[in-house]
C-alpha positions in Angstrom: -33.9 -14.6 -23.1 -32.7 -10.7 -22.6 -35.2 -11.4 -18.9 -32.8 -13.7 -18.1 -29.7 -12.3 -19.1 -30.5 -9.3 -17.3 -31.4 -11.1 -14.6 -28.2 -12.8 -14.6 -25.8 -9.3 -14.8 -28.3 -7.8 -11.9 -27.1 -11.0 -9.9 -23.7 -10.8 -10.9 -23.3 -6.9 -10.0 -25.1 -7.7 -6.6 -22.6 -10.5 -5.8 -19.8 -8.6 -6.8 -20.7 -5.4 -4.7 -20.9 -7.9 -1.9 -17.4 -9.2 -2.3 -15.9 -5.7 -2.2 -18.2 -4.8 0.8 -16.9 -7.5 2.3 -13.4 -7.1 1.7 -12.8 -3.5 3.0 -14.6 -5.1 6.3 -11.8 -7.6 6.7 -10.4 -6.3 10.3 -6.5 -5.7 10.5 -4.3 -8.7 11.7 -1.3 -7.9 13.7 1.7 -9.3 12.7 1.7 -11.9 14.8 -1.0 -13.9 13.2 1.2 -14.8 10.2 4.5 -16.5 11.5 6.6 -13.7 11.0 6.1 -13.7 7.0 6.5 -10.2 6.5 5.2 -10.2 2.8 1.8 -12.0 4.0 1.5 -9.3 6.3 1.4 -6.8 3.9 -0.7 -8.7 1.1 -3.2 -9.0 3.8 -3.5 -5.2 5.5 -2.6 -3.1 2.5 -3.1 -4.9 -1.0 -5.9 -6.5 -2.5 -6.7 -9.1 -0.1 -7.8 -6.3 2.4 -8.9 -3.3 -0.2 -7.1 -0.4 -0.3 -10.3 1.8 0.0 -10.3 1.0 3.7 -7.4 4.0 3.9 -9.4 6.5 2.2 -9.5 9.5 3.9 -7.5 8.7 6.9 -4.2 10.1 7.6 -0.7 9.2 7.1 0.0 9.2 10.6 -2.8 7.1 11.5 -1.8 4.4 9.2 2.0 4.8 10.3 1.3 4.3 14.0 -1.0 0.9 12.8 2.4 -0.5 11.2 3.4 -2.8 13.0 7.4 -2.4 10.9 9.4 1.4 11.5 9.7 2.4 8.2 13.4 2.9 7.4 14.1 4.5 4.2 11.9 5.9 1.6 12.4 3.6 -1.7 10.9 6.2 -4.1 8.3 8.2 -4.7 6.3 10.0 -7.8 5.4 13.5 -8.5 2.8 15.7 -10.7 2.5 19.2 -11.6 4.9 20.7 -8.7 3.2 17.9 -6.3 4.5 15.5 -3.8 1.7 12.4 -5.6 2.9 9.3 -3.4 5.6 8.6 -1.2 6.7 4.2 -0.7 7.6 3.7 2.1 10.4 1.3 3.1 10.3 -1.7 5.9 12.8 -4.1 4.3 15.4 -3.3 1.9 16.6 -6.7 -0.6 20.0 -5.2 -1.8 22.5 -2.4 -1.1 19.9 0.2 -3.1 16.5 0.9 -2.4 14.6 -1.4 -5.2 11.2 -0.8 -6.0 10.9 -4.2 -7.4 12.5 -6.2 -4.5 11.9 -4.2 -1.1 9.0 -4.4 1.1 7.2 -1.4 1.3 3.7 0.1 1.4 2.8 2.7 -0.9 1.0 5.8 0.3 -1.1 8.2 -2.4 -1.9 11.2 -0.9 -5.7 13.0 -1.6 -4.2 16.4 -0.9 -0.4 16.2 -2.3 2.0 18.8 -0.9 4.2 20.6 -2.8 7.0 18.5 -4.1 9.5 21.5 -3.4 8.5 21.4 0.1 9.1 17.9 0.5 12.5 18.3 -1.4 14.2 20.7 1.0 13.6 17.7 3.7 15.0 14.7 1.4 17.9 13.6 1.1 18.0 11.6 -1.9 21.4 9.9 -1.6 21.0 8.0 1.9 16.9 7.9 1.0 16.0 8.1 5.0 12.6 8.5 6.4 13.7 11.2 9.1 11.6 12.5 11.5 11.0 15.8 9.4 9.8 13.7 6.7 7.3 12.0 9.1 6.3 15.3 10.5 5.7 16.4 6.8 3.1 14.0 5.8 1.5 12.8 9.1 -1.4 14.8 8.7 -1.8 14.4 4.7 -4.6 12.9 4.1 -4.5 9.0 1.8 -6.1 8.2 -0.8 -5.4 5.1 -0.7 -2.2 2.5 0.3 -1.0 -0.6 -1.4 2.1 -2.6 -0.6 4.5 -3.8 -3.5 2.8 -6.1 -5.9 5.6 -7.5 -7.6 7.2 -9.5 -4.5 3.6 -10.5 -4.0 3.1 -11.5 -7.6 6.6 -13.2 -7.4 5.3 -15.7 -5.0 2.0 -16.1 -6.1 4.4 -17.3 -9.6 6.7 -19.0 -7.2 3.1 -20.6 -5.5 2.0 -21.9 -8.8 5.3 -23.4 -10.0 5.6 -25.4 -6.9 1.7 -27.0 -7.4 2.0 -28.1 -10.9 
């Protein structure tokens, strides 16, 4: 009984490392390939779908120039211990405010944070732009990894779900 039970969590961890191997392989797709649905777009390149591991280690302005969207505003960001942690990044804003719930945006986490000060002086946190300073600023920062919004994508998956029942 415990031969086969081990056998069957050796199996099981085997299977699952090939899923995840197999799922940072998945190639980008251009925008193109999904009929102008924005939010499939980014489920596929930078959520789960498409693991976010496959950023690790590359650099912000790497990733930026494979966007296929300009990024438009910066919806918000988070900070720790004097450092600038993640910056998300906007492509489509819902309403008159940037909304971290509603807007389209990928999520950058940055392996070496800068200083937050330093990327305070360059913000301007009333009109939330992405300027060309701010670009400049993180370009060579390197990720640790990206994700888009998961709450628009979870909204549809609930939206998804509804509509089969």
């Amino acid at each position: 009984m415990k031969r086969t039970n081990l056998f069957l969590i050796a199996l099981f961890l085997l299977l699952s490392n090939g899923q995840l191997s197999a799922q940072e392989k998945l190639p980008y797709k251009s925008k193109d390939m999904f009929n102008a649905d924005t939010l499939q777009y980014l489920e596929y390149n930078y959520s789960v779908t498409r693991s976010a591991e496959y950023y690790k280690d590359k650099m912000v302005g790497d990733i930026l120039k494979e966007l296929e969207y300009p990024v438009l505003y910066i919806v918000e960001w988070s900070c720790g211990g004097g450092e600038l942690m993640s910056l998300s990044l906007g492509i489509r804003q819902k309403g008159k405010e940037p909304n971290p719930l509603e807007d389209y945006y990928i999520e950058v986490v940055f392996a070496n944070p800068p200083k937050f000060s330093d990327f305070k002086a360059l913000y301007d946190n009333k009109n939330h732009v992405f300027t060309s300073q701010i670009h400049d600023f993180i370009k060579d920062l390197k990720v640790s990894h990206v994700t888009s919004n998961p709450y628009i994508i979870m909204k549809r998956q609930n939206l998804e779900a509804k509509h089969a029942q």
